[in-house]
Every structure is written in structure tokens, then in C-alpha cells.
N, C-alpha and C positions, 0 to 999 in steps of 0.2 A: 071450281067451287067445291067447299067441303062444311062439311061441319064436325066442330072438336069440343072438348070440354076443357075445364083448367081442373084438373085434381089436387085432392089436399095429401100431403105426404106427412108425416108424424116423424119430429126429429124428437130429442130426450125429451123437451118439456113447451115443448108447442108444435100444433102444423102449420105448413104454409102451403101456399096454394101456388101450383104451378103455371103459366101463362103461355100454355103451349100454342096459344092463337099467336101470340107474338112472337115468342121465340120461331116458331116455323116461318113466321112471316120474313120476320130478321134474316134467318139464310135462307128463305125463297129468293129474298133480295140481290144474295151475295153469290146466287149466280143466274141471276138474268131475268128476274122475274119483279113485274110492277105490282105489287100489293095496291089492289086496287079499294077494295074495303073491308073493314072487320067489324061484324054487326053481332054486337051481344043478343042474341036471338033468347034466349032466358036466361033464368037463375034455378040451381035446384037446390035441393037440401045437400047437405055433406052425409057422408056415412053416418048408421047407429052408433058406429064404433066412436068415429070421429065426435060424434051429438056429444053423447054420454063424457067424454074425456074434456071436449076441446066450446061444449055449445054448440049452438047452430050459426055455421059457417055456410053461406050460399056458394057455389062454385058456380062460375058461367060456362053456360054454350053459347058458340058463336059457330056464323056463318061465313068464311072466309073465301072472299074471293081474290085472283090471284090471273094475271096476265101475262101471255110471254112478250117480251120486248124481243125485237128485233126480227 
């Protein structure tokens, strides 16, 4: 079990928010592990930086748990 955030990254003229609960879960999968569940445990604000350019974008954290098979 862990807990991670999704961050927002700034390309030329938007950010996006990266889904690192999923992507880790995605190749936890891809060598041997049961992604058991992925609970958006809250929302925070995004950066000042991010506010002032992009609005207020929530970013999640989540609690990721994760099982060995076999």
C-alpha cells in the first residue's frame, strides 16, 4: 500500500495532470502484481503557479493498494 498524487505538468499552452496512481498500477500489473484498489483518498489545489496561468485545477491523491500474485 501507498499513497501518490497525480501532478499537473505545464506544456506550451495548457497542463495536464499526470495519473501516476494508474500508470504505476498499469506496470505493477505487467509483472505480477493484482492491483487490488485505487481510492481517491482527496483532491488538493494545484500550484500558485499552475492557479494563476491555468485556474484551479484539483490534482488527486489516492491510496493504492497492490498484491503479489503467485
Amino acid at each position: 500500500m501507498f499513497v501518490t498524487s497525480s501532478p499537473q505538468y505545464s506544456l506550451a499552452t495548457e497542463a495536464k495532470m499526470v495519473p501516476v496512481d494508474l500508470v504505476l498500477s498499469e506496470m505493477a500489473e505487467e509483472v505480477g502484481f493484482k492491483v487490488e484498489q485505487v481510492i481517491a483518498a482527496r483532491y488538493k489545489g494545484n500550484s500558485s503557479q499552475h492557479m494563476g496561468k491555468y485556474g484551479r485545477v484539483p490534482v488527486r491523491e489516492s491510496v493504492v493498494i497492490w498484491q503479489k500474485e503467485g
